[in-house]
C-alpha positions as CSV (number, residue, x, y, z in Angstrom):
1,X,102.0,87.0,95.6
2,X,100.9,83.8,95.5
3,X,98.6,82.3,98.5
4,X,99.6,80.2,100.9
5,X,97.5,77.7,100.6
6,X,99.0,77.1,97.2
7,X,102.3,76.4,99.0
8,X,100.9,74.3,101.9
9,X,99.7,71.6,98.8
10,X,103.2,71.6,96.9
11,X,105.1,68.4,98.1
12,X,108.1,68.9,95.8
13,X,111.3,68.3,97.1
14,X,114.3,70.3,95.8
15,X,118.2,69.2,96.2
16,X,120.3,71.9,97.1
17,X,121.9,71.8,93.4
18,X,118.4,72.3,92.1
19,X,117.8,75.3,94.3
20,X,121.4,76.5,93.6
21,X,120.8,76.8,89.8
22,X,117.9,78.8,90.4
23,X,119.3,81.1,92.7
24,X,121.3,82.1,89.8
25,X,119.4,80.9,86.9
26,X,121.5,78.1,85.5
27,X,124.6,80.9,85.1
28,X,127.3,78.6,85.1
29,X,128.7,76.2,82.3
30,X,126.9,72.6,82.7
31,X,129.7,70.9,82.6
32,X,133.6,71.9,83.5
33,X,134.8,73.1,80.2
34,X,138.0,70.2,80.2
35,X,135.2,67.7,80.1
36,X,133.3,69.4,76.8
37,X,132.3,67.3,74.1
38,X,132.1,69.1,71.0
39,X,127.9,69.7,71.4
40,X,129.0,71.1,74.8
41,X,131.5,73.5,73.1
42,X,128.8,74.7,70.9
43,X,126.1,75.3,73.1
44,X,128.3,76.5,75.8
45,X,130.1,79.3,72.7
46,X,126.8,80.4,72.2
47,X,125.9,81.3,76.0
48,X,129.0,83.0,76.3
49,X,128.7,84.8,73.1
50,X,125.1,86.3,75.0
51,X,126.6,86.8,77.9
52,X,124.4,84.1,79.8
53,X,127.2,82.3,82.1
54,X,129.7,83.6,84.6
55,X,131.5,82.6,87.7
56,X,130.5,82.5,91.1
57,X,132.8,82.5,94.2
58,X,132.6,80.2,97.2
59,X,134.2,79.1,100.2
60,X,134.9,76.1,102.5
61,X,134.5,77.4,105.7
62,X,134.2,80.9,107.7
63,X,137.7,81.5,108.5
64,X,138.5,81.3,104.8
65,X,135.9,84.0,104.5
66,X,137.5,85.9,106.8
67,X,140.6,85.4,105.5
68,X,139.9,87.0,101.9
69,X,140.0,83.1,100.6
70,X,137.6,82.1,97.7
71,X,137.4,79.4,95.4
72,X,136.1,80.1,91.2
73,X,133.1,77.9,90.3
74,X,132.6,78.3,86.7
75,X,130.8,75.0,86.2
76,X,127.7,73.6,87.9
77,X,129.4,69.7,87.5
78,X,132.4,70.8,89.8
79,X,130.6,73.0,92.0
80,X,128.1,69.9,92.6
81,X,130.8,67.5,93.5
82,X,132.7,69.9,96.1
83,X,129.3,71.4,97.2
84,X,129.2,69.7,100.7
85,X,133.0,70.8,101.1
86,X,131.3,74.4,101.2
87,X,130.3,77.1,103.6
88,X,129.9,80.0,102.1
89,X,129.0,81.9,98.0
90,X,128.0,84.6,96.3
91,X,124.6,84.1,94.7
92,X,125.4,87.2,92.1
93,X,127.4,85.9,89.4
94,X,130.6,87.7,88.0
95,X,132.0,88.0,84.6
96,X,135.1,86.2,85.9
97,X,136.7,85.4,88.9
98,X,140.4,83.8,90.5
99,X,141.3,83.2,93.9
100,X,141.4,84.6,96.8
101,X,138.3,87.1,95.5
102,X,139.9,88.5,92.7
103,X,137.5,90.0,90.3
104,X,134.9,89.7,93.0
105,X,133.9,93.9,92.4
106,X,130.4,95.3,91.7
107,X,131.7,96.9,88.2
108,X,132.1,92.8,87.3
109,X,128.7,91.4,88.1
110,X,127.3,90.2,85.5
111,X,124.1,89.6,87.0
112,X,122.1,90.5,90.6
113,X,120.2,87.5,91.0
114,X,118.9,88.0,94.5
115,X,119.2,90.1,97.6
116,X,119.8,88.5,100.7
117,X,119.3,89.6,104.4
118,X,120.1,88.0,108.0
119,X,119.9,88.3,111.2
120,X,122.0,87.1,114.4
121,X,119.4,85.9,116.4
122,X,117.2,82.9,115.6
123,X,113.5,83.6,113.9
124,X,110.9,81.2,112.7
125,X,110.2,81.1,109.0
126,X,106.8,82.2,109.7
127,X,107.6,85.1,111.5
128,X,109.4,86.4,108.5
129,X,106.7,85.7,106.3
130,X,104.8,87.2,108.2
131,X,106.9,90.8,108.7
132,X,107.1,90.5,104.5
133,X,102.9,90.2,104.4
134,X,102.9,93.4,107.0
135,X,105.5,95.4,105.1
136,X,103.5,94.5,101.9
137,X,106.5,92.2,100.2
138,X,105.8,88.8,98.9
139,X,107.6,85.9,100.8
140,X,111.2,85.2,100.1
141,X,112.0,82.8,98.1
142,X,115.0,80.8,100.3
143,X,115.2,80.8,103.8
144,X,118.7,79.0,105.4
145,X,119.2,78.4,108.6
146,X,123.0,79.7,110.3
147,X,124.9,78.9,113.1
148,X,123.8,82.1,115.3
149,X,120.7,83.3,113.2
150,X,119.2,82.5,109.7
151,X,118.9,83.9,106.3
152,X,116.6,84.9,103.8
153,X,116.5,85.8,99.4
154,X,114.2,87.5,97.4
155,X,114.9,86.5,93.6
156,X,114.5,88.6,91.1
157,X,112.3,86.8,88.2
158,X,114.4,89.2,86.0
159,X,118.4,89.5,86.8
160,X,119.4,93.3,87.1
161,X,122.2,92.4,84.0
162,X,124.1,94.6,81.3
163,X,125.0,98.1,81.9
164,X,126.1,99.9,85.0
165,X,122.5,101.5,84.7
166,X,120.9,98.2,85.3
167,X,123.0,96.8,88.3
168,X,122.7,100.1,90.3
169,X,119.6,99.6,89.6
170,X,119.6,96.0,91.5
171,X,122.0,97.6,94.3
172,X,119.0,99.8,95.2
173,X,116.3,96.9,95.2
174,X,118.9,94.6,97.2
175,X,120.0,97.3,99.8
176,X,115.8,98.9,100.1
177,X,115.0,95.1,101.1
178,X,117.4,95.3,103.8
179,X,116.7,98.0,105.1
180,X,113.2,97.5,105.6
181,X,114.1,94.4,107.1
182,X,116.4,96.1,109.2
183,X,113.7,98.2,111.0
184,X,110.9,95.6,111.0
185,X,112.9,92.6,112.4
186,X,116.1,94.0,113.0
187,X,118.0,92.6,110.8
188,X,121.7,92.9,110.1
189,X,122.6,96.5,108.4
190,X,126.2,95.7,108.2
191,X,125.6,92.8,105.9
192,X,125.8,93.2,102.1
193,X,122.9,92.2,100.5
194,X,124.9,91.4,97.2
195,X,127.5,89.6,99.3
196,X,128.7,86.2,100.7
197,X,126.2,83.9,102.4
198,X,125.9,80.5,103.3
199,X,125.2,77.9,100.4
200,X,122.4,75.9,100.4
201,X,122.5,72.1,101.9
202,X,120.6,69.4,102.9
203,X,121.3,70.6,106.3
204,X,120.0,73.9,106.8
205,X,117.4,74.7,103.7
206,X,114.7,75.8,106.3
207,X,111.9,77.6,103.1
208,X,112.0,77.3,99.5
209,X,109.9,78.1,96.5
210,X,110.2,78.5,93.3
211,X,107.9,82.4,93.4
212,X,110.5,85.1,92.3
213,X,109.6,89.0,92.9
214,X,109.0,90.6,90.2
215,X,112.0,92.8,88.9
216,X,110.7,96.0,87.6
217,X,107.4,96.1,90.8
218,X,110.6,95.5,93.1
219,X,112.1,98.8,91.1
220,X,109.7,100.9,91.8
221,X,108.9,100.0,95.2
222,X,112.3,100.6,96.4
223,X,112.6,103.9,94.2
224,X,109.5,105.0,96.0
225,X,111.0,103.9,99.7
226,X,114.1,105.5,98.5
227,X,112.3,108.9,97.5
228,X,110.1,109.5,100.7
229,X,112.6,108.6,102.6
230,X,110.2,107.4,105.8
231,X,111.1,104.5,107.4
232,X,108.5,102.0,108.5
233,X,108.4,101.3,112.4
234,X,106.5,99.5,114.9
235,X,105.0,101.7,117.3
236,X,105.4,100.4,120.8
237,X,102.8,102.7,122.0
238,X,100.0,101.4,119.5
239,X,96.2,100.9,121.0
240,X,93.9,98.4,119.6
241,X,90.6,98.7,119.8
242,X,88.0,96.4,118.8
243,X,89.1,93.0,120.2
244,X,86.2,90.9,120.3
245,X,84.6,88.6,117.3
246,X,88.0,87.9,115.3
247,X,88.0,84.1,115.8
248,X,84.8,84.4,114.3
249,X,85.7,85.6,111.0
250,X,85.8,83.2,108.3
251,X,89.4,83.5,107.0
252,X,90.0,82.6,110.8
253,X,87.5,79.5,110.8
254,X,89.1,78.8,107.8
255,X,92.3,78.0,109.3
256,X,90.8,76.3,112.2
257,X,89.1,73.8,110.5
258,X,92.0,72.7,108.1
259,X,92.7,70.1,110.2
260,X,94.7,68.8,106.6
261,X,97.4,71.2,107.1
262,X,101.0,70.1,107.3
263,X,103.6,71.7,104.8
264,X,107.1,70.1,104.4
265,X,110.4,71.0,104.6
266,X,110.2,74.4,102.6
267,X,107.3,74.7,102.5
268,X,104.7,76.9,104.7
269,X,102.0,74.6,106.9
270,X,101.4,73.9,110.7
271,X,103.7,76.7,112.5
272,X,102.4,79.3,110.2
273,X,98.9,78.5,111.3
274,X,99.5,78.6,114.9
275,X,101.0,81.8,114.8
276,X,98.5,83.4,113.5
277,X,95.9,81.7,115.4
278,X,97.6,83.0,118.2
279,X,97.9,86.2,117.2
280,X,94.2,86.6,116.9
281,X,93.9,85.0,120.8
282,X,96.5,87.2,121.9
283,X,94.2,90.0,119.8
284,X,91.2,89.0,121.6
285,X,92.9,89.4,125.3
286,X,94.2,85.6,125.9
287,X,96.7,85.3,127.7
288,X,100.0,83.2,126.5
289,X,99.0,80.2,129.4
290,X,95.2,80.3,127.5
291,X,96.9,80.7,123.9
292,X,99.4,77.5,124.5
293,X,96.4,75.7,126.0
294,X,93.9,76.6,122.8
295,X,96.6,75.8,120.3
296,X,97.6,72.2,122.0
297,X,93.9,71.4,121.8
298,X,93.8,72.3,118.4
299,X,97.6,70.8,117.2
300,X,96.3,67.4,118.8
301,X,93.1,67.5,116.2
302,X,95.3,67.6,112.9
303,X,95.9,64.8,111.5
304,X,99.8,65.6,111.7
305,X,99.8,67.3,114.7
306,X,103.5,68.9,115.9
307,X,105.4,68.0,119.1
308,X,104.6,70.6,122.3
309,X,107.8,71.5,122.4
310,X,107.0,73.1,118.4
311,X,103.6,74.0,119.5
312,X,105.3,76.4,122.9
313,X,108.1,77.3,120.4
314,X,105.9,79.1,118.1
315,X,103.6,80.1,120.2
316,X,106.3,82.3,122.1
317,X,107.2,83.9,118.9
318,X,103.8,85.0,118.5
319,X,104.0,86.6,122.4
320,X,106.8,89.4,121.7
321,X,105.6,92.7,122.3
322,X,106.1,93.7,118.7
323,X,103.4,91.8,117.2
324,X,100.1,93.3,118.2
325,X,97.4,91.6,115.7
326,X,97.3,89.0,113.0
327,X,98.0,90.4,109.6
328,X,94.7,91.0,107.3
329,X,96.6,89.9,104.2
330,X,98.5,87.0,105.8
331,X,95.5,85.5,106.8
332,X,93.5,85.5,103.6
333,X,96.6,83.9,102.2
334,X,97.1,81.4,104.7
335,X,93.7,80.8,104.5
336,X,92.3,81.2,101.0
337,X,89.1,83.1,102.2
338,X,88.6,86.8,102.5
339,X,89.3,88.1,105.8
340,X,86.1,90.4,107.0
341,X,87.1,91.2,110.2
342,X,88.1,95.0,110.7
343,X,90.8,96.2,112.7
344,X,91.1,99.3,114.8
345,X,94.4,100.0,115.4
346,X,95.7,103.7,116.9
347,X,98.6,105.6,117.8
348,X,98.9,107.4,120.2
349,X,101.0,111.1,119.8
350,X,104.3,111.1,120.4
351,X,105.7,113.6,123.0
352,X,107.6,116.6,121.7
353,X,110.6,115.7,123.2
354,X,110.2,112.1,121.7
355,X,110.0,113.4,117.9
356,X,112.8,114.0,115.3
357,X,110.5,116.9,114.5
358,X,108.6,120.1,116.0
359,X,105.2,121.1,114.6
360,X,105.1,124.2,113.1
361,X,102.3,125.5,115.6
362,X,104.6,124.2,118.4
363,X,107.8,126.5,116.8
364,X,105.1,129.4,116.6
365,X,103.9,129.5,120.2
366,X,108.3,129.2,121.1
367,X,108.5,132.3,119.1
368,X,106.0,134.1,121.0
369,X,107.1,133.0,124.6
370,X,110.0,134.1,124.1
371,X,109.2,137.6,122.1
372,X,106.9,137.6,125.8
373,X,109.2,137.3,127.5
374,X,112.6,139.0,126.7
375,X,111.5,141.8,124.2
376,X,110.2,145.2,126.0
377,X,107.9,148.0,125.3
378,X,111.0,150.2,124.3
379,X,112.7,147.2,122.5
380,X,109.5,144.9,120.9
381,X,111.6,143.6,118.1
382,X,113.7,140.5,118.2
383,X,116.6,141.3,115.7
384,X,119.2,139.6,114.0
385,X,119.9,137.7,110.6
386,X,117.7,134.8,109.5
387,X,120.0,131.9,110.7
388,X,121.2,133.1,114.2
389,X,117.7,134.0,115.3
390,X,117.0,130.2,114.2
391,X,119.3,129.4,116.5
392,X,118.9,131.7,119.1
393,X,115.0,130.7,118.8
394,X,115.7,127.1,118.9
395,X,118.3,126.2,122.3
396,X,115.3,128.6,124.0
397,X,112.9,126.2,122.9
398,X,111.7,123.1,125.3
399,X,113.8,121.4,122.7
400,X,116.8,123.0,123.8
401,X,118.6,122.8,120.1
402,X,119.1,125.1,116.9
403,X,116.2,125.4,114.5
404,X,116.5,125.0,110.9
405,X,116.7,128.2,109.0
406,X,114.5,127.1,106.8
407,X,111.7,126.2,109.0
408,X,111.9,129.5,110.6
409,X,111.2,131.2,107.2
410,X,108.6,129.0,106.7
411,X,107.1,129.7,110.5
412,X,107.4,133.4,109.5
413,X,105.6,133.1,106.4
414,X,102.6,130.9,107.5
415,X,102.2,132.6,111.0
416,X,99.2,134.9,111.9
417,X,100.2,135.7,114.9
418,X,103.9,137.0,114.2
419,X,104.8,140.5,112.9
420,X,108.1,140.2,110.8
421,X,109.8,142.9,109.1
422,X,113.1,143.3,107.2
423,X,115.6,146.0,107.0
424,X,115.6,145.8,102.9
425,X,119.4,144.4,102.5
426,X,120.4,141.1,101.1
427,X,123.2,139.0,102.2
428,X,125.3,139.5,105.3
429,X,123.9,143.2,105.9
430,X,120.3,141.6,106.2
431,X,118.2,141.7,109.0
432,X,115.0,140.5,110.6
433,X,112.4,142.1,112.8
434,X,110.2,140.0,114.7
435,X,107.5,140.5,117.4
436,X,104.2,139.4,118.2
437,X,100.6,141.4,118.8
438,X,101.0,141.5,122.3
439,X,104.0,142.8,122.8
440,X,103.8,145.6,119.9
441,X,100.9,146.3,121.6
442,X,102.4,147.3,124.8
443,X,104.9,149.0,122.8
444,X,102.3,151.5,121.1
445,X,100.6,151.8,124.3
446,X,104.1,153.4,126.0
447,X,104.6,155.4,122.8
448,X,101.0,156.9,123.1
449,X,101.0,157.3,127.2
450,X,104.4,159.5,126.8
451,X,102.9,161.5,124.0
452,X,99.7,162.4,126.4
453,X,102.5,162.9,129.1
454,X,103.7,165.9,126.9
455,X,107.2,163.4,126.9
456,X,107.2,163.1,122.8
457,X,106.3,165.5,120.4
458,X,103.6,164.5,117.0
459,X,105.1,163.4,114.1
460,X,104.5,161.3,111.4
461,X,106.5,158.4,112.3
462,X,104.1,158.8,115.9
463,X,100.5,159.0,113.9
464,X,101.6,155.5,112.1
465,X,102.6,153.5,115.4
466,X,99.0,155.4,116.7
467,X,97.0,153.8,114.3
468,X,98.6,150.5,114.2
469,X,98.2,150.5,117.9
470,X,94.6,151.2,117.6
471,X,94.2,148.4,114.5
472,X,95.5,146.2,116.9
473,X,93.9,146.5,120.1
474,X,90.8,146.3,117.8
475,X,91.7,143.5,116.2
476,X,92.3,142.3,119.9
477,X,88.9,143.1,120.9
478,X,87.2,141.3,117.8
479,X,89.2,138.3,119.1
480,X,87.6,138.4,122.7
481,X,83.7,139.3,121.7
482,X,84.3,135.9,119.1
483,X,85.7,133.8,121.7
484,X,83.1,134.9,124.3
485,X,79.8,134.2,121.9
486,X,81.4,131.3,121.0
487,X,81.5,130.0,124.5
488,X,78.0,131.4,125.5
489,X,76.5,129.2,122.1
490,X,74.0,126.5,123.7
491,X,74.9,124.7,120.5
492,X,78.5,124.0,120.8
C-alpha cells in the first residue's frame, strides 16, 4: 500500500482521458480505425491478433441507461471527442459490442479492469480511505463524485483476462470488494461491481492515483472472505479503554506539525488529516464543540489552511457513532512515522436473543430444563427421532425456534451431563433416549423404594438400574464434597 504521505507530495494532474485509459489499460484502438494510416493498421493487427483491444460501452445520460441505450467506443480518438457528451460506461472492456448493449454479457469480457462500488448518500474521500485502512484494503484508486452519492475503483494491476476461469475469478474479487463495503459503509448491494458507472470528467474526479491492487493478493483475500464466510461489522456496543496520551504519540505529532500539508484535487492532504486528528480528540473524550475548536486553531496554522465551512464538514464526518478511534495503520500512513500508541478496544457479549447463534453450553443447560421439567420418575427418557427432538428441544428454548439437527448431535456427543441412548435402528425406525443425572436419578430411586415396598420383584433388569442408581448418586456426592472444599479454600 503505499503511504500517504507519498500521495500528499504528488502534484500531478490527470485529464479525464488520461485516467480513462488507465482504467482500462489503453484497451481501445488509438485511433478510429477509418482514420488508420498504414503504421496504424499494423500496430493495431498486431493488438488484436493478442487480444489486447476491445470495446467499451457508454452512455449520454441516465435515462438512456435506463432505457437499455448504449453507445460502442472502440477507439480512444472518438471516445475523447464525445467524452463530455457522456454520463455513463463500462470500465470492463468487451470483445465487441453494438447498440443498445448488445454483446454487453459477462461470457464477452475480455478483460475485468476494476471493481467498482457506490453509495447513495454523500461520503468524504477520506472517510473511505479510511474504512479501506480499517478493513485492511489499500485505497481505491478513483473516487467520482454523483449526483445523490459518489463512487469508488480498485484496479486490478493485472486484468482478470482469457478463460472463463480467469473472469470468474475477477467476478469474485469485484463482488467480495462490495460486499465488504456494503457492511462497513453501507454501500450499495444492488449495484454491479462489473457494471455501468459514471465516466470520469473534469467535473466530478473527486481521488485519483495511479496505485493498482495487486491481482493475485486481491485473489486470495477474497477467496479467504469468501471461504469463512464471516462478515466484518462494526459493533455498536464496542468499549474503549485507555483514552488518555494518544495526542502524544508521535505518528500523531507527526501530523500536527505538518503544517505543509495540502494535497490537490485527487490527491489525499488537509481533510484527511483533520479527520483523523479528530478522531484521536474524540478518542480522548472531546467533545465535537472542543474538536471543531482544536481543529480551526490548527487549520488556521497551515500554510493553506481550508475554509470553516470544510473544517465543520469534516469534522462532522469524524462524529458519527460508527467511528470510535483513529485507525493505527491509517495514521502511520498519513503520517510516515510509526504509530506507538496501543489501543484497547472491547466488546461487550451479545445477548442470546441478539445472536444468529446459541452456545453449545447454553443448548445443553435447554436440554436439561426441560428433561427437569417434563420427563418423570416413571417416564425419565425424552424420546423421539434425531430431528424432531431438535425441534421439539429448540421452540422450548428461550429462543423459541427449531434447533439444527446437527447441533443437537453434536450437543449429545460433547455433553457430560446428558445420558443418551439409542434403540439400535437406522433410518426412519431410529430413536433417541435422552435424560439427564437428575432426573434418572429420581427414576432409580422410585424403582428401588417400590422394590423395598415388596411392589417389584428382583430381576436382572432391577440389579442394573440399582447399581447405576448408586454410580450416580455417588458420582453426585463426589460433585458436592469438590464444590464444598473448593469453596472453603483460603486460596481461591
Amino acid at each position: 500500500m503505499q503511504t500517504v504521505q507519498k500521495l500528499i507530495n504528488r502534484a500531478n494532474e490527470y485529464k479525464p482521458i488520461d485516467i480513462i485509459r488507465f482504467m482500462i489499460d489503453e484497451a481501445l484502438y488509438e485511433r478510429s480505425p477509418k482514420n488508420w494510416t498504414m503504421q496504424d493498421r499494423v500496430r493495431e493487427t498486431k493488438r488484436e491478433r493478442l487480444r489486447q483491444v476491445g470495446v467499451v460501452h457508454a452512455t449520454t445520460s441516465k435515462e438512456m441507461l435506463i432505457n437499455g441505450g448504449s453507445i460502442v467506443f472502440s477507439s480512444f480518438e472518438t471516445l475523447e471527442r464525445q467524452l463530455e457528451n457522456l454520463s455513463h460506461w463500462t470500465p470492463q472492456v468487451y470483445v465487441w459490442g453494438k447498440e443498445n448493449n448488445e454483446g454487453r454479457l459477462f461470457e464477452n469480457i475480455r478483460f475485468i479492469t476494476c471493481a467498482g462500488i457506490e453509495v447513495d448518500y454523500k461520503i468524504t474521500v477520506q472517510e473511505i480511505m479510511y474504512a479501506a485502512a480499517m478493513i485492511g484494503l489499500p485505497y481505491p484508486t478513483l473516487v467520482l463524485d454523483t449526483p445523490r452519492g459518489v463512487q469508488w475503483f480498485y484496479k486490478f494491476d493485472t486484468p482478470f483476462a482469457g478463460s472463463l476461469k480467469a473472469r470468474r475469478a475477477g467476478k469474485l474479487v469485484a463482488e467480495e470488494l462490495k460486499r465488504v463495503f456494503v457492511e462497513f459503509l453501507g454501500a450499495d448491494a444492488a449495484c454491479n461491481p462489473l457494471g455501468y458507472f459514471r465516466i470520469p470528467n473534469e467535473n466530478n474526479i473527486l481521488f485519483f492515483s495511479k496505485d493498482s491492487i495487486n491481482s493475485e493478493w486481491a485473489l486470495a483475500w477474497a477467496k479467504q472472505r469468501a471461504r469463512k464466510d464471516k462478515r466484518t461489522k462494526i459493533e455498536s456496543g464496542t468499549t474503549i479503554y485507555k483514552k488518555q496520551g494518544i495526542m502524544d504519540d508521535p505518528a500523531i505529532r507527526a501530523i500536527i506539525d505538518n503544517v505543509l500539508i495540502r494535497g490537490q484535487r485527487g490527491q489525499i492532504g488537509r481533510n484527511n488529516a483533520i479527520f483523523t486528528l479528530s478522531l484521536a480528540l474524540k478518542y480522548e473524550g472531546k467533545s465535537e464543540e472542543e474538536i471543531l475548536d482544536l481543529m480551526d486553531e490548527w487549520n488556521s496554522s497551515l500554510r493553506h489552511p481550508l475554509s470553516h465551512d470544510e473544517v465543520k464538514r469534516t469534522v462532522r464526518s469524524a462524529m458519527k457513532e460508527k467511528y470510535k478511534a483513529p485507525c493505527k495503520e491509517y495514521v502511520e500512513e498519513l503520517a510516515g512515522v510509526e504509530m506507538k500508541f496501543r489501543f484497547d478496544i472491547r466488546t461487550p457479549k451479545k445477548d442470546r436473543l441478539e445472536r444468529k447463534q446459541s452456545h453449545y453450553e447454553e443448548w445443553e443447560q435447554d436440554i436439561i430444563n426441560y428433561l427437569e421439567k417434563h420427563c418423570t420418575a416413571e417416564q425419565p427418557y425424552l424420546v423421539g427421532s434425531l430431528r424432531s427432538l431438535a425441534k421439539l428441544l429448540g421452540e422450548a428454548s428461550p429462543v423459541a425456534k427449531a434447533m439444527g439437527k446437527s447441533s443437537l448431535i453434536d450437543v449429545l456427543k460433547r455433553s457430560k451431563r446428558l445420558i443418551v441412548k439409542s434403540n439400535g435402528k437406522k433410518g426412519r425406525n431410529a430413536l433417541t433416549f435422552i435424560t439427564c443425572r437428575t432426573v434418572l436419578l429420581k427414576s432409580h430411586k422410585h424403582v428401588f423404594k417400590m422394590f423395598l415396598l415388596g411392589k417389584t420383584p428382583f430381576t436382572q433388569e432391577l440389579a442394573q438400574e440399582l447399581e447405576l442408581y448408586l454410580e450416580l448418586n455417588d458420582k453426585k456426592r463426589l460433585n458436592h464434597h469438590e464444590n464444598a472444599v473448593m469453596n472453603d479454600d483460603p486460596g481461591g
